[in-house]
N, C-alpha and C positions, 0 to 999 in steps of 0.2 A: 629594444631601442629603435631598430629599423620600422615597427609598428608604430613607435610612440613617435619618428618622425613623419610617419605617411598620415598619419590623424592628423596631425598639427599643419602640415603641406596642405590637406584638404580641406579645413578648417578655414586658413586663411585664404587659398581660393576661393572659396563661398562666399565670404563675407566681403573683400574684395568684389564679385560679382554682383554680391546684391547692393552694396555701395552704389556698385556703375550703374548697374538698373535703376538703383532709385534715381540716379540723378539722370539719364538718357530717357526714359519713361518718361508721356506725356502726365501731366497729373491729373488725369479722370481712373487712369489705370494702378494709380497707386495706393490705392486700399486695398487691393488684389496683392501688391507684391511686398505685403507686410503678412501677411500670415503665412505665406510663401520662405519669405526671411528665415520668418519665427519658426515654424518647422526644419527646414533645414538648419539652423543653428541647434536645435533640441536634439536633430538628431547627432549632432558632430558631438555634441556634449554629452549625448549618451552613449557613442562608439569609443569619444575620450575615458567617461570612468568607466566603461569595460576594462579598456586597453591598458586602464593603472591598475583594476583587480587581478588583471593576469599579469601585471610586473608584482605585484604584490604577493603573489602567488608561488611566482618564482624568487624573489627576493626569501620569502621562507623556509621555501626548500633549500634555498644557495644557504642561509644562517645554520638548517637545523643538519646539512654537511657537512659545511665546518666545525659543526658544536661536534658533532660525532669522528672525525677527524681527531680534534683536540681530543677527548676523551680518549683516541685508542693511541695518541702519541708521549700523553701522560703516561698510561699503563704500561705503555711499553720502555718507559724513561723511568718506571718505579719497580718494573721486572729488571733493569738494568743494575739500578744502586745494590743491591745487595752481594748479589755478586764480585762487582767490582772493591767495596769496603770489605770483604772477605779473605781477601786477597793479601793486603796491607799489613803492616807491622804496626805494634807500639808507635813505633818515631815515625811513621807516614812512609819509610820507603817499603819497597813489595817486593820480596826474595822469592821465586818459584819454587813451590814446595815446602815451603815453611808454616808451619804450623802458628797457628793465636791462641 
């Protein structure tokens, strides 16, 4: 998150500057600070989809932790029933040591 705001912070500085440039520049000098722009915006947009394949990245791992989480909380919630039903009577109450 803190990357995905410092791209987005820098992003709009640049484009903000070149704004101001375009408009405080004489206009003999302004075919120079269009390709100028155009780079610097290419590159924000390509530090930006870096910056969402590494959240993308961790967003997968964070999913495929949970899926494995869930899986060992089921298992362990399906090593649990049988024991516990074992336990029990006929009519649902549980007398210690009483045989089914």
């Amino acid at each position: 998150m803190v990357i995905l705001r410092s791209l987005r912070q820098s992003f709009i500085v640049g484009l903000a500057a070149g704004v101001t440039a375009g408009l405080v520049l004489p206009k003999p000098d302004r075919p120079v600070l269009r390709p100028l722009t155009k780079g610097a915006m290419k590159s924000a947009l390509l530090a930006l989809r870096k910056g969402q394949e590494g959240i993308a990245h961790v967003g997968e791992a964070l999913e495929d932790l949970v899926a494995e989480v869930r899986s060992e909380v089921a298992s362990e919630h399906e090593a649990e029933l049988p024991r516990s039903s074992g336990d029990s009577t006929k009519d649902g109450s549980s007398r210690p040591g009483a045989l089914s």
